[in-house]
C-alpha positions in Angstrom: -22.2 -11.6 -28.5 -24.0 -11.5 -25.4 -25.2 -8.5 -23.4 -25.5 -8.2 -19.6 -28.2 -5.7 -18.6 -29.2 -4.2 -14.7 -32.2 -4.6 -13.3 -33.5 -2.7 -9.7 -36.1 -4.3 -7.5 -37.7 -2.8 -4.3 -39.9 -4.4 -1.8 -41.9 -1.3 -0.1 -44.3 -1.4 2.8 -46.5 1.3 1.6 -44.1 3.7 0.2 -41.3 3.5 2.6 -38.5 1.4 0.8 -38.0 -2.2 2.7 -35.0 -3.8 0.7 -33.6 -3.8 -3.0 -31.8 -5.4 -5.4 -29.0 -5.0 -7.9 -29.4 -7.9 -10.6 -26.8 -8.5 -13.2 -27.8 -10.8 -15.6 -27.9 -12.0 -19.5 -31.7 -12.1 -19.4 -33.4 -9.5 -22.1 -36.1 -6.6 -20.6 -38.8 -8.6 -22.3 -37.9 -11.9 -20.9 -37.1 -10.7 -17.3 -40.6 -8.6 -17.2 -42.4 -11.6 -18.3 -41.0 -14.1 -15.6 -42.0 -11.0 -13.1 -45.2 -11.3 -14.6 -46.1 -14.5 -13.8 -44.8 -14.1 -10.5 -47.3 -11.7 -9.7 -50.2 -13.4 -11.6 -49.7 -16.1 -9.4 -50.2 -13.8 -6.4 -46.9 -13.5 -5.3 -45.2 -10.5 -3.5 -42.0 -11.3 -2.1 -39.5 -10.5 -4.1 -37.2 -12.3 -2.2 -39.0 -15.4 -3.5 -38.6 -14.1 -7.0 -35.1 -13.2 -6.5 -34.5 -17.0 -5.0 -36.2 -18.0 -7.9 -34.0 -16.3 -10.9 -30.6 -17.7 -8.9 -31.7 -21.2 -8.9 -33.3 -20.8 -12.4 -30.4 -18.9 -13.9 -27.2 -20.2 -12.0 -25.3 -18.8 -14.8 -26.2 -15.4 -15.3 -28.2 -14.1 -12.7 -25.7 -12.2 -9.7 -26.9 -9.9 -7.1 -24.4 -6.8 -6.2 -24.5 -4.2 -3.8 -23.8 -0.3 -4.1 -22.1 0.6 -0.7 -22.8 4.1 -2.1 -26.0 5.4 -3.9 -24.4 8.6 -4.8 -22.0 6.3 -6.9 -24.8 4.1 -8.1 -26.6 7.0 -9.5 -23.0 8.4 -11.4 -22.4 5.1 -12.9 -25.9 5.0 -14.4 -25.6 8.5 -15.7 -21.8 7.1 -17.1 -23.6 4.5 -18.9 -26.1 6.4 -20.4 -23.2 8.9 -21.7 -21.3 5.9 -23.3 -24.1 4.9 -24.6 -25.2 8.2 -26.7 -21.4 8.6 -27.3 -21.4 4.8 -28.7 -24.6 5.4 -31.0 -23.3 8.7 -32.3 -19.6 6.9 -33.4 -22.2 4.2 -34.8 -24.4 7.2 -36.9 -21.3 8.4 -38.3 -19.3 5.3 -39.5 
């Protein structure tokens, strides 16, 4: 069984928000904060070079995606955290 998690990135010039990105892929937290890691060990701060990276790197598994919409970005988080308290409660009680 293989998961697909979300990840948000923002590039910020001070603390005004530049650019982000949406990333769908099959890479753990873990994993995904450890290539990040090393990105910025190796003293770099673009994440569109990071983001470049992961697509060549990860063909498979790694998509960008867009919310036209952040009010419906921010309900389909708060959906996903529902369904997933809903799903560990059914999974407490079988």
């Amino acid at each position: 069984m293989s998961y697909t998690y979300t990840y948000n990135l923002y590039s910020s010039d001070q603390l005004g928000l530049t650019k982000s990105y949406h990333i769908q892929t099959d890479l753990p937290p873990h994993k995904f904060r450890a290539i990040m890691m090393e990105f910025r060990r190796g003293g770099e701060k673009d994440p569109n070079v990071f983001v470049k990276y992961m697509s060549e790197q990860f063909q498979d598994s790694f998509h960008l995606f867009e919310y036209d919409d952040v009010v419906q970005y921010d309900a389909d988080q708060e959906n996903s955290a529902i369904l997933a308290n809903l799903l560990d409660q059914h999974d407490q009680t079988i």
